[in-house]
C-alpha positions in Angstrom: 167.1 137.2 161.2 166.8 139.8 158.6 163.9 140.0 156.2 164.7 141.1 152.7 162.0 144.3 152.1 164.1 146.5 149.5 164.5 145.4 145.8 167.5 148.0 145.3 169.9 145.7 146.2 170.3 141.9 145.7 169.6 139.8 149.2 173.6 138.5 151.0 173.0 135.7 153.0 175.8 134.4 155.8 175.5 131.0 156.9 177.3 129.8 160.1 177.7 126.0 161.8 174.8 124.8 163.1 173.1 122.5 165.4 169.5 122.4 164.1 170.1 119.5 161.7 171.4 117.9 164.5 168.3 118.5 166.8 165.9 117.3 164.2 167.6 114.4 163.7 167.5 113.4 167.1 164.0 114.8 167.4 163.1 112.2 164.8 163.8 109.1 166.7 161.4 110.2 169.5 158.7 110.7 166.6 159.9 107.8 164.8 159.7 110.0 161.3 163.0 109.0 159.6 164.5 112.1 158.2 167.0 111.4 155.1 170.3 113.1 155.1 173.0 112.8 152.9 176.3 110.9 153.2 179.3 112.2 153.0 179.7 110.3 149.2 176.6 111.9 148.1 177.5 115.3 148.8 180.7 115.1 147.1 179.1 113.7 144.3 176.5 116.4 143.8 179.3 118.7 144.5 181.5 117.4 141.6 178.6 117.9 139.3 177.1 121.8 140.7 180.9 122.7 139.6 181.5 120.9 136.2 178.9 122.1 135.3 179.6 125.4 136.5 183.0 125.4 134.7 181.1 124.7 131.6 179.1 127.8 131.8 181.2 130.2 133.4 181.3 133.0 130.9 177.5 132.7 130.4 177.0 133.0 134.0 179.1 135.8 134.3 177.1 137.5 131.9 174.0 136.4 132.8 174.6 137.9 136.5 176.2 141.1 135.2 172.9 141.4 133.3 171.0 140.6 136.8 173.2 143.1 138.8 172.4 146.3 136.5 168.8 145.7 137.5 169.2 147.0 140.9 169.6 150.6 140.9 171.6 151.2 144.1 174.3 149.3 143.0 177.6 150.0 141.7 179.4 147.5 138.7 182.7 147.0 138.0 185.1 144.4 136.2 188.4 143.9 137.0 191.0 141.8 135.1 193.3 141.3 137.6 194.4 142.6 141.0 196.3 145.9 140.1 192.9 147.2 138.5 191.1 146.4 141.2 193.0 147.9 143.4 192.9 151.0 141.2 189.0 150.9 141.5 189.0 150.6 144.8 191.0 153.7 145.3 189.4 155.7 142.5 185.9 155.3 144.6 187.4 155.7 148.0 191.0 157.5 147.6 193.3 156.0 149.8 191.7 155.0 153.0 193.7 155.1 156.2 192.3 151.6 157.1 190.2 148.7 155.8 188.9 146.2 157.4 189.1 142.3 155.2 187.5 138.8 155.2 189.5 136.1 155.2 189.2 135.5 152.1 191.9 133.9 150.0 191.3 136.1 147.1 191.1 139.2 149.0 194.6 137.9 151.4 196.2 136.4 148.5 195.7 138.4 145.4 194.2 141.8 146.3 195.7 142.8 149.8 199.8 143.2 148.6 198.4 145.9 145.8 196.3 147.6 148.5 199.7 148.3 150.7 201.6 149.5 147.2 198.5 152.3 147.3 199.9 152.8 150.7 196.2 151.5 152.5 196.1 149.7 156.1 194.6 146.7 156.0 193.1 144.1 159.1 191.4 141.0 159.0 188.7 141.8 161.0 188.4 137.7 161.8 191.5 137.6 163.9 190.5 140.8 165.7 187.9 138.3 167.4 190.2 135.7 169.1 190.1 137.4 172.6 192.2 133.7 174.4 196.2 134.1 173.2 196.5 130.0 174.6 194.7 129.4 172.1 197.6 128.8 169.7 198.6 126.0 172.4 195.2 124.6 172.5 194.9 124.1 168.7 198.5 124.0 166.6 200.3 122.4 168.7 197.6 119.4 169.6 196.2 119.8 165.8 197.6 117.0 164.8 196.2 114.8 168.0 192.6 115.4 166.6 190.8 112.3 165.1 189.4 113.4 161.7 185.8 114.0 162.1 184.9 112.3 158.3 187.1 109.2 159.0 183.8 108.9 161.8 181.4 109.4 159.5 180.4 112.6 161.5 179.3 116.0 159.3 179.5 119.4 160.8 176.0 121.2 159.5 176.0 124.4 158.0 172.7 126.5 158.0 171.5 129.9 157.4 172.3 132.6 160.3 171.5 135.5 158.8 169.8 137.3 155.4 171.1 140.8 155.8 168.6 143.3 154.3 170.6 146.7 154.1 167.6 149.0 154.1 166.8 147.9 157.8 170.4 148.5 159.4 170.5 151.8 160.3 173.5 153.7 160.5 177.0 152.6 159.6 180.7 153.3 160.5 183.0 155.1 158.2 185.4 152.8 157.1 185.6 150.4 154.1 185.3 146.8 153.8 186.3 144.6 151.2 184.4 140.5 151.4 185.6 137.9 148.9 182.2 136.3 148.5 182.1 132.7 148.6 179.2 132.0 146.3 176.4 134.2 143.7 174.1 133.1 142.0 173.6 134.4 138.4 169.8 133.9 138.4 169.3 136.6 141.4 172.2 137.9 141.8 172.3 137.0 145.4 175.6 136.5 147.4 176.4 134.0 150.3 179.1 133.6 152.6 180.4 131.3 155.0 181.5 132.5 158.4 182.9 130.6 161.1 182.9 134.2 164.0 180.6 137.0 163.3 183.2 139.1 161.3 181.9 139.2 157.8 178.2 140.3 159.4 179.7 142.6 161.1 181.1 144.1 158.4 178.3 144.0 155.6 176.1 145.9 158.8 178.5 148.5 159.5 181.1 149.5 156.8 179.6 152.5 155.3 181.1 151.2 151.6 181.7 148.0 150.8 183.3 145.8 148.1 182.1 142.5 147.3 184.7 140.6 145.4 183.4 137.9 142.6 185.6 135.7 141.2 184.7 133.9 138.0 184.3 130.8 139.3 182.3 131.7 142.8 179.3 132.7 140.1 177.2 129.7 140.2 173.8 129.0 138.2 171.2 129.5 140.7 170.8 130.1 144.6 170.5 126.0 145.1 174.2 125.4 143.6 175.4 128.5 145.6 173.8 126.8 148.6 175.5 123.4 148.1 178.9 125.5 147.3 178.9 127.6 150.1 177.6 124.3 153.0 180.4 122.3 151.3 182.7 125.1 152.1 181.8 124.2 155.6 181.5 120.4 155.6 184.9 120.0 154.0 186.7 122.9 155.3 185.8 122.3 159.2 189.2 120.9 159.8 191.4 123.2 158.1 189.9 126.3 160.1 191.7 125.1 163.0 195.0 125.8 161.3 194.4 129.7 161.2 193.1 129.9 164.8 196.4 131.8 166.5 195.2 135.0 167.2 197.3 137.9 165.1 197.8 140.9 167.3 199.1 143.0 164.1 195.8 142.3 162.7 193.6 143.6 165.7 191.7 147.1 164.8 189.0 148.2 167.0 186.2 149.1 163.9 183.3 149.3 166.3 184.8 152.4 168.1 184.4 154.0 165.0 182.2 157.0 164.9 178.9 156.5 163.1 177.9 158.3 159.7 174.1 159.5 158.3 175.9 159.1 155.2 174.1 156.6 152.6 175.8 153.2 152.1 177.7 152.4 148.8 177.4 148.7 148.0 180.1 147.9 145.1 180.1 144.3 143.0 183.6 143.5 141.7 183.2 140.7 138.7 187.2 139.4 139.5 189.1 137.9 136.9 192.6 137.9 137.8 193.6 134.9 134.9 190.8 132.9 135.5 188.8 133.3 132.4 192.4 132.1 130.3 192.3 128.8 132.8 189.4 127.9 131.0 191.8 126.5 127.4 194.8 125.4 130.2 196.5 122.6 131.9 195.1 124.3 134.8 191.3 124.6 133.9 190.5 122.1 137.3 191.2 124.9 139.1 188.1 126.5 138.2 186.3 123.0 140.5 187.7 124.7 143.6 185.6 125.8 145.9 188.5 127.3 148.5 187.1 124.7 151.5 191.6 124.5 151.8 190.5 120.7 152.5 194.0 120.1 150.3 195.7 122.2 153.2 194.5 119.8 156.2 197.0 117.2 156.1 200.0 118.8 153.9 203.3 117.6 156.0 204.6 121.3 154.6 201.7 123.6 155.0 202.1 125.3 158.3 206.1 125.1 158.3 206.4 128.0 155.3 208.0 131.4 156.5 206.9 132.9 153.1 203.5 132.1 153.9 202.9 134.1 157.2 200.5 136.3 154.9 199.0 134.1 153.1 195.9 132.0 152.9 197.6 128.7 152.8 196.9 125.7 150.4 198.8 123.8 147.7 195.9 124.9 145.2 196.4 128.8 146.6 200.4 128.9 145.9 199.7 127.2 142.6 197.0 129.9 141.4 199.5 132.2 142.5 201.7 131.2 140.9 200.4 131.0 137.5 199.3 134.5 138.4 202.9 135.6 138.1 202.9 136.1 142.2 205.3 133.8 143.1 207.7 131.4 142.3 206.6 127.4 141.6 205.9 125.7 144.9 209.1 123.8 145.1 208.7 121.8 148.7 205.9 119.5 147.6 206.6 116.2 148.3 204.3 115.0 146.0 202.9 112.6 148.6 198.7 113.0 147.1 196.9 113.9 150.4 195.7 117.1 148.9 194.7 115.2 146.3 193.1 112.4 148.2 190.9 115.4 150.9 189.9 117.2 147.9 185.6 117.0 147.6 186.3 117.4 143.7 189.0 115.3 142.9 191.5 118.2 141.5 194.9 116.3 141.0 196.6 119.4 142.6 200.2 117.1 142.6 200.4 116.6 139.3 199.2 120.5 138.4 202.2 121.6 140.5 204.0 119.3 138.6 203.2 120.2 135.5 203.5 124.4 136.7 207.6 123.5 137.7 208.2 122.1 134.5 206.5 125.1 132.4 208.4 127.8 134.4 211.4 126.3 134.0 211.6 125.5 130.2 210.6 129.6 129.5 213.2 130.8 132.4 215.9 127.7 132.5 217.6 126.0 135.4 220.4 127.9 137.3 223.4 126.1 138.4 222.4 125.7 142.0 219.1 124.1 140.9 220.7 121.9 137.9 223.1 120.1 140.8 220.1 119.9 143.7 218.2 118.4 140.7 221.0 115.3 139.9 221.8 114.1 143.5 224.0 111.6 141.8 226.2 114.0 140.8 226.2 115.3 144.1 227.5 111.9 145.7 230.2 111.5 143.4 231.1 114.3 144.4 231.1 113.7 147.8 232.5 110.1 147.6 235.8 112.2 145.0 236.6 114.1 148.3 235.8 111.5 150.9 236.6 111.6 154.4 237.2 115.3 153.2 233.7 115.9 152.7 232.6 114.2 155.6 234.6 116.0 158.0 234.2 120.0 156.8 230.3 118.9 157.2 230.6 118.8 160.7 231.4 122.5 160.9 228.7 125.0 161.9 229.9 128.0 159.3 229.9 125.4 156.4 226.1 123.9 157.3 224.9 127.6 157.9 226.3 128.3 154.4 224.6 124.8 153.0 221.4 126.1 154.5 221.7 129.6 152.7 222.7 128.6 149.0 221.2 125.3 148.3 218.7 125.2 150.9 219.4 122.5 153.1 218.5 122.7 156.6 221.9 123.0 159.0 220.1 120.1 161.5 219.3 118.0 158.5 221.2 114.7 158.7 223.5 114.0 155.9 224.5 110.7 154.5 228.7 110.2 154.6 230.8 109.6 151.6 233.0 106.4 151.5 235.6 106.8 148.6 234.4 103.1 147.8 231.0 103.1 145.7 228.6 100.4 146.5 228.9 98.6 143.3 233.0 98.3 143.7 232.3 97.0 147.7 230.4 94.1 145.9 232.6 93.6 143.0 235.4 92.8 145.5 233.1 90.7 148.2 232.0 88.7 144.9 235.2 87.7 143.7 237.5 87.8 146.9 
C-alpha cells in the first residue's frame, strides 16, 4: 500500500473485492466477539439517503470541491459543459495523441470516447487488454444466465481498500495519456476513489505520464465517508453485472507497459464534467442524478446484451436514456417495460417510466413518421391483414418479403406471425350465437 506523503496533490484511492471482511467474520466465531455487519436492506437504505442528499447539494459541492482542488498547487482545473469541450481540452493540453489508454467508465465509453475519434485519437480500454483466456466468453455469457443471484442468498461480495496511490513515490512513468472516469470525490478533500475489478485503473494512475480524471456532477459527494459508501455500493450491487462485459475484445488490446519510460514530470488534470447534468436538476429526469453507475438495472434486462448498436457502449437502460436526453441517440425503443431494472436498482430510480416519459417528449417536438404511426396501432395492422386474407398470409411465407419486413418496420424474418382469417372474431361469435 501507498502512503500519502505529498500535499500537492489530493490522495486517489482504488478499492478492489475483498476477502478480509470475510476472514474477520469467521475469525469472530472462534473468539466469540460478534462483529455487526450490515444487511443488504440497510445498505440500500443508507445508500438512498448519501445520494438524496447529495442531489440536494450538488452545485454547492461542486463548488465547494472546485474551491478544495485550487489548493493543491500541482494540479490542473478545468470545467467542461459537455463532451465536445472536453474533448477540446483534452487536445489543447496534449494535441492529438496517437493512443490513449481508458477506464471503463461509462462516462468516458459513452459520452467522451466518440468525440475523441472525431479528433482523430486511438483509444483502448486498458480493462479488456487484461483478459489473457478467449473461452472465457463461453464460460460466462453463455452460462450467465445459469448463475443463482448471489443477493437472492443473502450473500454480499465485500469491497475494501487495495491501494492509496501517492504520486510523489512512483517513480517514472510511460508516455502516453490516460483518461479515468472517477467513480466518487469528495468535496471536503478533494480526494478521488475508484472501483476496480482487474488492476487496470492502478495501472494507469502509476504509469500514464498525464492523466485526466473525469468528474461528473453527480460523482462529487459531501465527504470521504459518502464517497466510500458510493464507491463499495458500486461493488455490492454491481457484482453481477461485471460478468456481462467479461468477453475479451481483441480490438481493444494495446501493450502500454512496452512503452518507453519518460523523466518527464507527471501532469494530473481534474475535469469537473457537466455534459446536461446540472439542467437534470429542474427535469423529469432529476432521479438520474441517484445513480451511482453499479448497471444493477443492466443485470436482468431480457434486451441488454442482444443490441447491435450497443457493441460500444457501456450498457444499461439508465446509460441509453442519459444518452439520450444528451442528444446521442435516439429514445430507447425495445424496452419492454417489464420493471426489473427498476426492481435491481439500490435507489429505487423508476427507469421504465423515465424512458417512458423520454419517448413521448421526443416525439411530440419531432412527430411520428408513417412507419412508426402503423407499428404504433397494431389494430390497424390486422385489419389490414384480415382485408387481404389468405393473401396476406401466404406472401408472408416468402423469404424476400420477411427480409424486407425485417428492414422497414423492424420485425425480425424468424419472428412468428399471427394469420389473418377474413372473418373477425367478433362476427365468428355473432354467427355461433344466433346459428
Amino acid at each position: 500500500m501507498f502512503m500519502i506523503v505529498n500535499t500537492s496533490v489530493p490522495k486517489v484511492f482504488v478499492f478492489e473485492p475483498s476477502s478480509d471482511e470475510k476472514r474477520k467474520n469467521v475469525a469472530s466465531i472462534y473468539g466469540r466477539k460478534k462483529i455487526a455487519t450490515k444487511t443488504l436492506d440497510q445498505i440500500k437504505e443508507e445508500l438512498k439517503e448519501i445520494r438524496l442528499k447529495n442531489r440536494e447539494t450538488i452545485e454547492t459541492n461542486t463548488e465547494r470541491f472546485r474551491n478544495t482542488l485550487e489548493k493543491y498547487p500541482h494540479l490542473k482545473i478545468h470545467f467542461a459543459p459537455d463532451a465536445k469541450s472536453l474533448s477540446e481540452i483534452i487536445k489543447r493540453v496534449t494535441g492529438i495523441p496517437k493512443f490513449v489508454s481508458l477506464n471503463k467508465s461509462n462516462v468516458v465509453i459513452n459520452e467522451i470516447r466518440p468525440y475523441l475519434k472525431k479528433l482523430g485519437i486511438n483509444s483502448y480500454i486498458r480493462y479488456f487488454s487484461e483478459f489473457e483466456d478467449l473461452s472465457l466468453e463461453k464460460k460466462f455469457l453463455v452460462d450467465y444466465w445459469m448463475l443463482p443471484g448471489l443477493h437472492a442468498k443473502n450473500l454480499l461480495e465485500t469491497f475494501d481498500l487495495k491501494e492509496t496511490i501517492d504520486f510523489s513515490k512512483n517513480g517514472r512513468s510511460r508516455t502516453y495519456v490516460s483518461i479515468l472516469g472517477v467513480n466518487a470525490a469528495s468535496a471536503e478533500t478533494g480526494n478521488l476513489y475508484f472501483l476496480q475489478h482487474m488492476s487496470n485503473i492502478s495501472k494507469d494512475i502509476k504509469e500514464a505520464n498525464t492523466i485526466f480524471f473525469i468528474v461528473p456532477l453527480e460523482k462529487i459527494v459531501k465527504d470521504d465517508y459518502s464517497a466510500k459508501v458510493h464507491v463499495r455500493s458500486m461493488g455490492i450491487f454491481g457484482l453481477e453485472s461485471v460478468i456481462l462485459d467479461l468477453k475479451p475484445k481483441k480490438e481493444e488490446e494495446f501493450d502500454f507497459e512496452g512503452l518507453p519510460f519518460t523523466d518527464k514530470e507527471k501532469e494530473i488534470h481534474i475535469v469537473i464534467f457537466d455534459n446536461l447534468r446540472k439542467s437534470l436538476l429542474s427535469s423529469h429526469y432529476t432521479d438520474l442524478l441517484l445513480c451511482i453507475d453499479c448497471r444493477a438495472c443492466a443485470r436482468q434486462c431480457p434486451v441488454g446484451q442482444h443490441l447491435p448498436d450497443m457493441k460500444d457502449k457501456v450498457y444499461s437502460p439508465k446509460n441509453l436514456l442519459l444518452l439520450h436526453l444528451q442528444g446521442a441517440i435516439k429514445p430507447f425503443e425495445l424496452c419492454l417495460h417489464c420493471g426489473r431494472c427498476e426492481v435491481e436498482c439500490p435507489v429505487g430510480i423508476q427507469i421504465p417510466e423515465l424512458l417512458w416519459k423520454a419517448q413521448v417528449e421526443y416525439y411530440q417536438r419531432k412527430g411520428r413518421s408513417i412507419l412508426k404511426k402503423m407499428l404504433d396501432n397494431p389494430e390497424l395492422l390486422a385489419k389490414i391483414g384480415v382485408y387481404f386474407a389468405p393473401f396476406s398470409n401466404w406472401v408472408m411465407k416468402f423469404p424476400l418479403v420477411r427480409a424486407i419486413m425485417k428492414v422497414f418496420p423492424g420485425i425480425h424474418n424468424r419472428a412468428k406471425l399471427p394469420s389473418f382469417s377474413q372473418q373477425t372474431f367478433r362476427e365468428w361469435y355473432e354467427k355461433r350465437k344466433h346459428g
